[in-house]
C-alpha positions as CSV (number, residue, x, y, z in Angstrom):
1,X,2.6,-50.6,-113.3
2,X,2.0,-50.9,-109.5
3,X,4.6,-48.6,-108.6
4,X,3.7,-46.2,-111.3
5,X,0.0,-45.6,-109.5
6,X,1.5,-45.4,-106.2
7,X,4.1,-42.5,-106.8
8,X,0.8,-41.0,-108.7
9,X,-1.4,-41.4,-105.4
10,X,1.2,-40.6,-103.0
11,X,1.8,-36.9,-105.2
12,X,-2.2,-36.6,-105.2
13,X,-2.2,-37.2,-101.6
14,X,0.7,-34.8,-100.4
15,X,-0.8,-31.9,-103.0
16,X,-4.4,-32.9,-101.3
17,X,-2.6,-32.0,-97.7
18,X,-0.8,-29.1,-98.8
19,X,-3.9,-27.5,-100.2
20,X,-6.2,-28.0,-96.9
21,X,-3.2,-26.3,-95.0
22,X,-3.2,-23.6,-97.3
23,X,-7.2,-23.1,-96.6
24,X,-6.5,-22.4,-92.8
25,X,-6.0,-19.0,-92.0
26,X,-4.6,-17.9,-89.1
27,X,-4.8,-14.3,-87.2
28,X,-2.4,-12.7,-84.8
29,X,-4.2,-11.8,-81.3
30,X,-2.1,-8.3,-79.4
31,X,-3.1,-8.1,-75.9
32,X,-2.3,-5.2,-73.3
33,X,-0.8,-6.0,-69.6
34,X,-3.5,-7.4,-67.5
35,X,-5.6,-9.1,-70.1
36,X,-5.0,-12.8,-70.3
37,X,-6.6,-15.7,-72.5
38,X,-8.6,-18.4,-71.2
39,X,-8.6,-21.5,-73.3
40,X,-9.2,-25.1,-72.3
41,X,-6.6,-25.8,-75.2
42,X,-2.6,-23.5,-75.6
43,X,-3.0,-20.7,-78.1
44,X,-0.8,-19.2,-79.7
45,X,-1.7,-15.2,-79.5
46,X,0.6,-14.9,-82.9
47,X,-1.4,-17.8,-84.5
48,X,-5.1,-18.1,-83.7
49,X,-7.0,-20.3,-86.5
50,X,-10.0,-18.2,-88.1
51,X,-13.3,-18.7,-86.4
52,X,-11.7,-20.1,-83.3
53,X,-13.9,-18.3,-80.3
54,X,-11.2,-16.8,-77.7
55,X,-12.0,-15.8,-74.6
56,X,-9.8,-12.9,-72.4
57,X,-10.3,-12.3,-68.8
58,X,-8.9,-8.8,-67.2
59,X,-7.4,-9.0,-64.1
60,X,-6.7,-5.6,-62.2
61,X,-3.4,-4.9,-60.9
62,X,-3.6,-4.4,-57.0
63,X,-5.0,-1.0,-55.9
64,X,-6.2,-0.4,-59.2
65,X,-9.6,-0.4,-61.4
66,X,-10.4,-1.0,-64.9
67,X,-11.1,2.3,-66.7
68,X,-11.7,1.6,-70.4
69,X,-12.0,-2.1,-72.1
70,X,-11.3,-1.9,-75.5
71,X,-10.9,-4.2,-79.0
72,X,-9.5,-2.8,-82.3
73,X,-9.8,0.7,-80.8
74,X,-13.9,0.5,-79.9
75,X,-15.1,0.7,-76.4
76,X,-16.3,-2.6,-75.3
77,X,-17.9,-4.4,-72.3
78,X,-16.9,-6.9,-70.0
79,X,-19.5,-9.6,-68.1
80,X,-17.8,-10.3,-64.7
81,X,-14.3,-9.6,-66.3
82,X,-14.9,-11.8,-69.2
83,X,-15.0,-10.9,-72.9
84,X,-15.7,-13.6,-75.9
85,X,-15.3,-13.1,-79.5
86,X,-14.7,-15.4,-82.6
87,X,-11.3,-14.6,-84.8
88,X,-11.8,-13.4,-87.9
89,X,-9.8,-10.7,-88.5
90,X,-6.4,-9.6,-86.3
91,X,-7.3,-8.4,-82.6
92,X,-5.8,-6.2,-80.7
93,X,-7.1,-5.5,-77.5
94,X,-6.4,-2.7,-74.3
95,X,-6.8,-2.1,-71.1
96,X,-6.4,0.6,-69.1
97,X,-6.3,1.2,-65.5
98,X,-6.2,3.8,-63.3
99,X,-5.3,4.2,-59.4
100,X,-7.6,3.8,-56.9
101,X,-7.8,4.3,-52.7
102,X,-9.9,4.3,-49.8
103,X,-11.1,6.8,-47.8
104,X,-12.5,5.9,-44.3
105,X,-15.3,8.4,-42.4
106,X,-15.8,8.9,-38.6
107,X,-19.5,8.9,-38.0
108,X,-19.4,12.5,-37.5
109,X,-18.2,13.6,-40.7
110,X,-20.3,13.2,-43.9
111,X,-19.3,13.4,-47.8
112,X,-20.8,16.4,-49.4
113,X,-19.6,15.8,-52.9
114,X,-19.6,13.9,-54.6
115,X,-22.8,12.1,-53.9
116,X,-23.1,8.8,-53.2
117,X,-19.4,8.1,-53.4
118,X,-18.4,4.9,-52.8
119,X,-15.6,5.2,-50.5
120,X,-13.9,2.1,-50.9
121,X,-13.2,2.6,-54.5
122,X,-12.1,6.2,-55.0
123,X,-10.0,7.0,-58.1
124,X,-6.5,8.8,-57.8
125,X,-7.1,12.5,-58.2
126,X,-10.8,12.2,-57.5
127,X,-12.0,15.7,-55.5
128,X,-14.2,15.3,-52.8
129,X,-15.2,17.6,-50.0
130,X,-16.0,17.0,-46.6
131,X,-18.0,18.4,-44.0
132,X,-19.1,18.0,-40.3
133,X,-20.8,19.9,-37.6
134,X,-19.2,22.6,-35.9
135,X,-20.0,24.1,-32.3
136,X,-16.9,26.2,-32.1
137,X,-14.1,25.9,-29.9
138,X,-10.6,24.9,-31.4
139,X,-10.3,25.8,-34.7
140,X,-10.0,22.3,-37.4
141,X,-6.3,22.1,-38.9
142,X,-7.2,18.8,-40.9
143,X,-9.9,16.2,-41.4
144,X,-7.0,13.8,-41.5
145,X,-4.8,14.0,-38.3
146,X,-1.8,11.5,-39.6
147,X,-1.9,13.2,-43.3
148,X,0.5,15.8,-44.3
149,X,-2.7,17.1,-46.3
150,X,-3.2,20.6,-45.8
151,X,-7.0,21.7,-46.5
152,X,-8.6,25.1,-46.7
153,X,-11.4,24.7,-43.8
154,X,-14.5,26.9,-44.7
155,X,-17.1,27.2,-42.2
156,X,-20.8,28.0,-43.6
157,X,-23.9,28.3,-41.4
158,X,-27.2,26.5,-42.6
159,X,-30.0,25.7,-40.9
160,X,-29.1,27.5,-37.5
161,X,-25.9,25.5,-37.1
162,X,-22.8,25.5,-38.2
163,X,-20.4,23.3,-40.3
164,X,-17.1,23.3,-41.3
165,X,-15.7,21.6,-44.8
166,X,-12.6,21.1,-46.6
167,X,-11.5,20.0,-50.1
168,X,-9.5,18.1,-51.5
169,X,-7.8,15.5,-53.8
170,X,-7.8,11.6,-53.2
171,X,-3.3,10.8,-53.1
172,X,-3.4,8.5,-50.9
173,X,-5.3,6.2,-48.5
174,X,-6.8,8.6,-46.0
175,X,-8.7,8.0,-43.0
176,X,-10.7,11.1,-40.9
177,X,-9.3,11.9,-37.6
178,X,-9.6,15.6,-36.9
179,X,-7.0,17.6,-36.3
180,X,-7.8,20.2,-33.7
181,X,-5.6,23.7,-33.8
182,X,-3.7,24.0,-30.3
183,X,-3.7,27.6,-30.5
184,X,-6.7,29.1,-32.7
185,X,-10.4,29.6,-31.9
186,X,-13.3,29.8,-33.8
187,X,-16.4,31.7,-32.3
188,X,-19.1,29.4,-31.5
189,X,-22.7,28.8,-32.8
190,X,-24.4,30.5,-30.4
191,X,-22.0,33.9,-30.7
192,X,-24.0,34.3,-34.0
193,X,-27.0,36.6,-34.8
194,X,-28.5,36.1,-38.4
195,X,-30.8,38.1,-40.0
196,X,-31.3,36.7,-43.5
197,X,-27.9,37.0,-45.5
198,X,-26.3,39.4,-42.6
199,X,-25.0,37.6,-39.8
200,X,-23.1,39.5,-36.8
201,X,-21.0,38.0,-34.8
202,X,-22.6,39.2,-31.1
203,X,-22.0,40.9,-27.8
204,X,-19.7,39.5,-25.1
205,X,-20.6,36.2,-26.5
206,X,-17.3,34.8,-27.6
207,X,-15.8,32.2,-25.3
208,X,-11.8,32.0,-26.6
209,X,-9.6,28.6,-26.2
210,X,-6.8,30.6,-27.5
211,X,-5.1,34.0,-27.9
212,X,-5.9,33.5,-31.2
213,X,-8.8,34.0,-33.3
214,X,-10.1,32.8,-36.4
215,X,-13.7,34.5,-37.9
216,X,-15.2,32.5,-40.5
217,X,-16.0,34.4,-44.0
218,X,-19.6,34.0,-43.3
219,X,-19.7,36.8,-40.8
220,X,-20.6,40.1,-42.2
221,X,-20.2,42.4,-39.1
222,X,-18.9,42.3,-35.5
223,X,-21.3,43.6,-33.2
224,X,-21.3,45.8,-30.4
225,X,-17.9,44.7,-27.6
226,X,-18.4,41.0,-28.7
227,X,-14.8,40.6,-27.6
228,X,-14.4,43.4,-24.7
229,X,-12.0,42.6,-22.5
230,X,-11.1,39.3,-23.4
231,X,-7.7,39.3,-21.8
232,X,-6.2,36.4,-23.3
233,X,-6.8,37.9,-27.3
234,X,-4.3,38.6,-29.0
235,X,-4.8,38.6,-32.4
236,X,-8.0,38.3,-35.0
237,X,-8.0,37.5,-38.2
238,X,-11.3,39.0,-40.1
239,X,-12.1,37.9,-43.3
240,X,-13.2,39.8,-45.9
241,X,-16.9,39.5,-45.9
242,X,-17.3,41.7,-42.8
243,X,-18.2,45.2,-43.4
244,X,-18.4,46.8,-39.9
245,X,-17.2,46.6,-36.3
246,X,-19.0,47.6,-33.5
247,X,-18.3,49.7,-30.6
248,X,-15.9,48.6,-27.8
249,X,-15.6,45.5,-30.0
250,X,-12.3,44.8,-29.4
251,X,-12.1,47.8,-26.2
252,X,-9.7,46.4,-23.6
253,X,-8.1,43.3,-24.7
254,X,-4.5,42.3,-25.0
255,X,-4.7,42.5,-28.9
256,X,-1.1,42.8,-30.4
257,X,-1.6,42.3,-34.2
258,X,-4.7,42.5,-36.6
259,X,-5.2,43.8,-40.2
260,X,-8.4,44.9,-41.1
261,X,-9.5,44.1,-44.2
262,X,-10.8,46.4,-47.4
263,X,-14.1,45.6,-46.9
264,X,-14.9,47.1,-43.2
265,X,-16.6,50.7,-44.1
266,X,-17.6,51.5,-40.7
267,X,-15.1,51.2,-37.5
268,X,-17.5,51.6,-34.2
269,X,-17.0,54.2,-31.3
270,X,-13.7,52.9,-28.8
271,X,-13.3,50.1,-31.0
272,X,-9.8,49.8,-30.0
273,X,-9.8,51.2,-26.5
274,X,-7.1,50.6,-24.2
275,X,-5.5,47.6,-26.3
276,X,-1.9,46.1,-26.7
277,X,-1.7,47.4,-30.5
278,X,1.3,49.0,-31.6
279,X,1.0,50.0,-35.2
280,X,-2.3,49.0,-37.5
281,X,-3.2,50.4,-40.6
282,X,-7.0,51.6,-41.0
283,X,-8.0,50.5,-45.0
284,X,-9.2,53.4,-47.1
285,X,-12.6,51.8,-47.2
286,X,-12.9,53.8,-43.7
287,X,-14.3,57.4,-43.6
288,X,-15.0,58.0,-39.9
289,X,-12.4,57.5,-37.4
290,X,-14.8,57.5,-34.4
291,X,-14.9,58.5,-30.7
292,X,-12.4,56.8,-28.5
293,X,-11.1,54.6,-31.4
294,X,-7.6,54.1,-29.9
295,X,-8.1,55.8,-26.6
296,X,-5.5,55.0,-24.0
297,X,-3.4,52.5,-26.8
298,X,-0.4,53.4,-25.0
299,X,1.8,50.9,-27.0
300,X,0.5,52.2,-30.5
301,X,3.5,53.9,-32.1
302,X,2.8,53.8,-35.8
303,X,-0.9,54.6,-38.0
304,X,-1.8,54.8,-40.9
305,X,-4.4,57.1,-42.1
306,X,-5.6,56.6,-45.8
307,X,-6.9,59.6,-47.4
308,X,-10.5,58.3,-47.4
309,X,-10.8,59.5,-43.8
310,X,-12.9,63.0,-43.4
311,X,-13.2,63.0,-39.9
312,X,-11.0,62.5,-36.8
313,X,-13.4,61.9,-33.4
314,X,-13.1,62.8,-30.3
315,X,-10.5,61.0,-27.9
316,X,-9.8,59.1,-31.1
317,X,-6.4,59.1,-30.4
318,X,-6.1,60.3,-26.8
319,X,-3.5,59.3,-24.1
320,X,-1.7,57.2,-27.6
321,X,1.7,57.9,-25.3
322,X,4.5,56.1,-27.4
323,X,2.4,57.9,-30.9
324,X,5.2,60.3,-32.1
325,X,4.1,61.2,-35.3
326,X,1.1,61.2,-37.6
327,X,0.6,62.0,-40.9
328,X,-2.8,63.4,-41.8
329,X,-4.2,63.6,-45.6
330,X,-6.0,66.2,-47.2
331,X,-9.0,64.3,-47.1
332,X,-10.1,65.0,-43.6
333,X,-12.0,67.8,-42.9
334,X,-12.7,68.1,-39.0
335,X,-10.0,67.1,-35.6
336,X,-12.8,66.6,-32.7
337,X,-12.3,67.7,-29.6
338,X,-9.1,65.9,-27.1
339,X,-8.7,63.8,-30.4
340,X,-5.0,63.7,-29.3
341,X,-4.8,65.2,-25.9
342,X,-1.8,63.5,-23.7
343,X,-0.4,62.2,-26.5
344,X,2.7,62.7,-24.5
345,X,5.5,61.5,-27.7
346,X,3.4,63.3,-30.2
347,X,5.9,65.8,-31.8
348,X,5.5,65.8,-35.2
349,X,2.1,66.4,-36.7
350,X,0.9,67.6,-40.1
351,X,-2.5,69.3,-40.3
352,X,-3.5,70.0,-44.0
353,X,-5.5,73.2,-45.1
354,X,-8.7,71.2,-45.7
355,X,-9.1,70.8,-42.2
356,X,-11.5,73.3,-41.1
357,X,-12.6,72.5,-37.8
358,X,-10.5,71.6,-34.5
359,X,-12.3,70.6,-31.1
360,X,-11.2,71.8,-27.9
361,X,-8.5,70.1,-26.3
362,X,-7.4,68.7,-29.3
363,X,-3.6,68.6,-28.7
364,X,-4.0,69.2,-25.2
365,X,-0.4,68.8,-23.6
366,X,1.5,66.8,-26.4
367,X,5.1,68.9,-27.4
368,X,4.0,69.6,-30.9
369,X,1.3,71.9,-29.1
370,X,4.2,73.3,-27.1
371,X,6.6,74.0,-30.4
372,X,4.7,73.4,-33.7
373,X,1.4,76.1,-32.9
374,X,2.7,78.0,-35.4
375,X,2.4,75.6,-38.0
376,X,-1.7,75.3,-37.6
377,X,-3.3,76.0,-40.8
378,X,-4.6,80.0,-41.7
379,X,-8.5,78.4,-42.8
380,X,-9.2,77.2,-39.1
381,X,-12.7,78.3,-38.6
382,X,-13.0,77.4,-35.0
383,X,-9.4,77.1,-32.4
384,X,-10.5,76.8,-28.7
385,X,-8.0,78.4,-26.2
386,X,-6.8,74.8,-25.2
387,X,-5.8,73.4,-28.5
């Protein structure tokens, strides 16, 4: 009888254990790389008891920052890298991360967006752009001096100074060390004349580093021989906010190359005078090639004139001795007087039949006078002995 009620016990009891293992239910926990679990007790993430609270800590890979938390697909926050939560359900959690670097100012150069930017902590891809004052002088290459980061520099004038910026795109650890240019100049402040949105760059004003020289797209017009007879210039590069050039602007300098943009309307009196040029082409923007425009050019061999031009001045081309030919459009109208006198190459010449007006001297000893006379249009109002 005794063994009879023990067998029946010991059944009870091992049915008794089997259902309370049966009751606890168990839930897997998925975790993404940097998130770990922080338990006084080993869990296992494939077996967490229900109601057990878990807590995950997320650690950041080096050189990176924690860009979204979340659980079961829901956006979630953390308190000092912590997260708590009790199991009741299966848990999956993510982390992502993204790149970060650092970006280290001089005291001269200043952050002008984003604001408030901390620079210890800037995301990969982030764009920011820079700024700093700007006297003139040297023309700025790079903000970063070690970087093989090429940046547009833009120069702006606020305030009566001026600054220069560049954008660009956090890739790297960067650190600001201005790269000066070793061959290009920028006008400085003070060669500058505003007048509400119209600023001109000024007379005799520009002091050049370099040959070369760089005009920043705020300047609207060149004034009046702001670089006469600056020996060392060579080439200018205008953008295309400027609308006009003075007279004499560029008269007696040692300029080889320059393009002029389609934006200049209005090319001053001896702009070019006595200069290095040897070809240029005017843009059909230009209607009026005026007095002493390329007077005494003696290396210019090559123009071109677009058919916006109406009228040729006088001297405009004179004592041009390496100018052979010319080709000029319909569109002009009048040849002023010694326009091309001593032009001593000039052989071949065109004159359309809407020219109706020659000045005296006009081809003044060149050999197409000499061979070509005949070939002068029959609608000449006015031919002075000496053409």
């Amino acid at each position: 009888m005794k063994k009879v009620v023990f067998k029946i016990l010991t059944i009870l009891l091992i049915v008794s254990f089997n259902s309370c293992e049966e009751k606890i239910k168990t839930f897997k926990l998925t975790l993404s790389e940097g998130v770990y679990i922080v338990s006084n007790t080993p869990l296992d993430k494939n077996a967490i008891p229900e109601n057990v609270q878990v807590t995950v800590f997320v650690n950041s890979p080096e050189k990176m920052m924690l860009e979204s938390f979340k659980v079961n697909n829901k956006e979630e926050k953390l308190k000092d890298g912590y997260f708590s939560f009790i199991m009741t359900k299966p848990i999956s959690i993510s982390a992502k991360f993204i790149k970060f670097y650092t970006l280290t100012l001089s005291d001269d150069v200043f952050i002008e967006n984003p604001k408030n930017l901390n620079t210890k902590y800037v995301i990969e891809g982030q764009e920011i752009t820079l700024k700093t004052e700007f006297k003139g002088g040297p023309a700025i290459e790079s903000f970063f001096q070690d970087s093989t980061l090429s940046e547009n520099i833009d120069y702006y004038i606020e305030d009566e100074k001026m600054y220069a910026r560049a954008t660009f795109k956090m890739t790297e650890d960067y650190s600001v060390n201005i790269k000066f240019s070793d061959s290009v100049s920028v006008p400085p402040i003070f060669a500058y004349e505003i007048d509400e949105d119209e600023v001109t760059l000024g007379r005799r004003e520009v002091v050049l580093e370099y040959g070369n020289v760089f005009i920043p797209e705020f300047v609207t017009s060149i004034g009046d021989e702001a670089f006469r007879e600056s020996q060392n210039l060579v080439s200018v590069e205008i953008p295309n906010s400027v609308k006009s050039i003075g007279d004499r602007a560029f008269a007696g300098c040692n300029l080889i190359n320059i393009e002029i943009p389609d934006s200049v309307i209005e090319l001053g009196g001896g702009v070019f005078s006595c200069c290095s040029l040897s070809s240029i082409n005017i843009p059909n923007s230009v209607m009026n090639i005026r007095e002493y425009t390329f007077f005494e050019c003696e290396n210019l061999s090559s123009i071109n004139i677009p058919d916006s031009v109406i009228n040729i001045g006088e001297c405009a081309f004179q004592e041009c001795e390496n100018l052979s030919s010319i080709n000029i459009p319909d569109s002009v109208l009048n040849i002023g007087g010694y326009a091309f006198q001593e032009c001593l190459n000039l052989s071949s010449i065109i004159i359309p039949d809407s020219v109706s007006y020659i000045g005296e001297y006009a081809f003044n000893n060149t050999p197409w006078l000499d061979n070509k006379i005949a070939s002068a249009p029959n609608k000449l109002v006015i031919i002075n002995d000496c053409t």
